[in-house]
N, C-alpha and C positions, 0 to 999 in steps of 0.2 A: 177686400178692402171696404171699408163705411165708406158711403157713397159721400156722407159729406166733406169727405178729406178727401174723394180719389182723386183730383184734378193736383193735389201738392206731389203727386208722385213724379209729375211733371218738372216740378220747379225748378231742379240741376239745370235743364234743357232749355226752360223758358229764360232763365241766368244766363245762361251760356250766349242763349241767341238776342236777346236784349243788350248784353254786352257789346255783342260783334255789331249789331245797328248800331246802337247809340253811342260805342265808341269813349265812351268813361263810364267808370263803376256808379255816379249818382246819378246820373241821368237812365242807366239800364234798371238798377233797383226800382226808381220811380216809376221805368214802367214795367216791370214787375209786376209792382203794387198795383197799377193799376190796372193790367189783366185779370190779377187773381181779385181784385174788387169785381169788377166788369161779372168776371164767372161767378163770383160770390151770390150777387144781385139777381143775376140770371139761374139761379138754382134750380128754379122749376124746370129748363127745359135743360138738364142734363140726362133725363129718361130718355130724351130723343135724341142723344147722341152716340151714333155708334163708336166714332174716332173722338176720344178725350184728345187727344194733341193734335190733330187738327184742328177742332174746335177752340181749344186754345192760342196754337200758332196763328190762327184768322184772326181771333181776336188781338192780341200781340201785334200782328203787322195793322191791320185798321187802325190801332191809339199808334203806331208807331206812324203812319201817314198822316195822320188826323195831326199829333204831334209838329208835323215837318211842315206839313203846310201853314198852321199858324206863326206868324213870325215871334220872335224869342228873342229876348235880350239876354245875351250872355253875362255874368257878372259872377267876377272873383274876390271874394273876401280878402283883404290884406291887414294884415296888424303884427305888431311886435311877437306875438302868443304864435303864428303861425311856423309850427314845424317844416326843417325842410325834410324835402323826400330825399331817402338814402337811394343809392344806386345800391341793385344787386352787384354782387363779385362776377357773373358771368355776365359781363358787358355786352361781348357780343351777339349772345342769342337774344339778349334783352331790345338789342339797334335792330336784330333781325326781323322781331315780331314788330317793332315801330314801323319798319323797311312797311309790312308787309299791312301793316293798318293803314298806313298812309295812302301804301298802292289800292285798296281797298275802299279809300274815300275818294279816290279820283274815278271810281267806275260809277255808271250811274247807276238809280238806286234801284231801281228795276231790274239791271242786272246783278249786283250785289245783293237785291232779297235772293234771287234764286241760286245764286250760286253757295251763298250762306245755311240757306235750306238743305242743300243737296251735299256738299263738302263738310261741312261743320255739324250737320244735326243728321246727315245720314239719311233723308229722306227719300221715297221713289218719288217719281217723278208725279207719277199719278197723284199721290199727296201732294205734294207741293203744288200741282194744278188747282186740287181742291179748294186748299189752302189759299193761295192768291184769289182763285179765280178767276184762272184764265186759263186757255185752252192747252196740252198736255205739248203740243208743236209751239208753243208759243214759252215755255219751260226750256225746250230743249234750244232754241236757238238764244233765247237770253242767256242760255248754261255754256252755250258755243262761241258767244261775242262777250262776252265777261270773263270766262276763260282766258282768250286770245289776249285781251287790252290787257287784262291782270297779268301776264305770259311778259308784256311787251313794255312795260312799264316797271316787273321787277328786272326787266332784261336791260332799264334806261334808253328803250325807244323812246321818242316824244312822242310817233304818230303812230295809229293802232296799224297794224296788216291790215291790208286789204282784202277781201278773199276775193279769188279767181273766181270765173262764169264759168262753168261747166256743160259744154254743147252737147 
């Protein structure tokens, strides 16, 4: 692949998982766009990269952090011209995947990066360490308490399980 396109081979993945952060399709394209700018800019040090999606997914969650901590005014366009949105005919796997976005904004975001990484983009653990940059025990117990509240929350618990002390 020409080295100047190979990071687009990416881009299904970087869709997918910009998606699942940012939780609506204009907000995930925008950062998209602005990964693949970010990599664009940064061309020269592609020679030193062994993991193209690592390198990417890092970059991806930084603007997605960088993002979350600046405050944002949300605003909806309304006028006469605005189409509604049609419901799909399969109703309920449509309520099912809302079910499970919604349970998915109530986790915190630390455990929903890594549980997103590892469920949805299929990563080892060891990458998604990389990737965050944090240590590989520190992956697995965000993947274990993200789990659980996610578990207890599509279950309609209010409060997350507790885990047991193990003597």
């Amino acid at each position: 692949m020409h080295e100047d396109t190979q990071f687009l081979a990416w881009l299904p993945r970087l869709r997918r998982y910009a998606r699942a952060l940012a939780g609506n399709r204009e907000d995930a394209d925008d950062l998209v766009q602005d990964t693949l700018e970010r990599a664009w800019t940064k061309a020269d040090s592609w020679r030193g990269v062994s993991d193209m999606r690592a390198w990417l997914f890092s970059m991806m969650h930084n603007l997605y952090v960088d993002g979350v901590r600046r405050p944002k005014l949300s605003t909806v366009t309304m006028d006469e011209d605005t189409p509604e949105v049609p419901l799909a005919p399969t109703q309920g796997d449509r309520l099912a995947v809302l079910d499970l976005q919604a349970a998915l904004d109530l986790l915190p975001v630390e455990q929903k990066e890594v549980l997103l990484l590892v469920a949805l983009e299929d990563m080892a653990y060891a990458d998604v360490a990389l990737t965050l940059g944090i240590p590989i025990g520190t992956v697995m117990s965000r993947l274990s308490r993200g789990r659980e509240r996610l578990r207890g929350v599509m279950e309609g618990r209010s409060e997350p399980v507790r885990l047991k002390v193990v003597k």
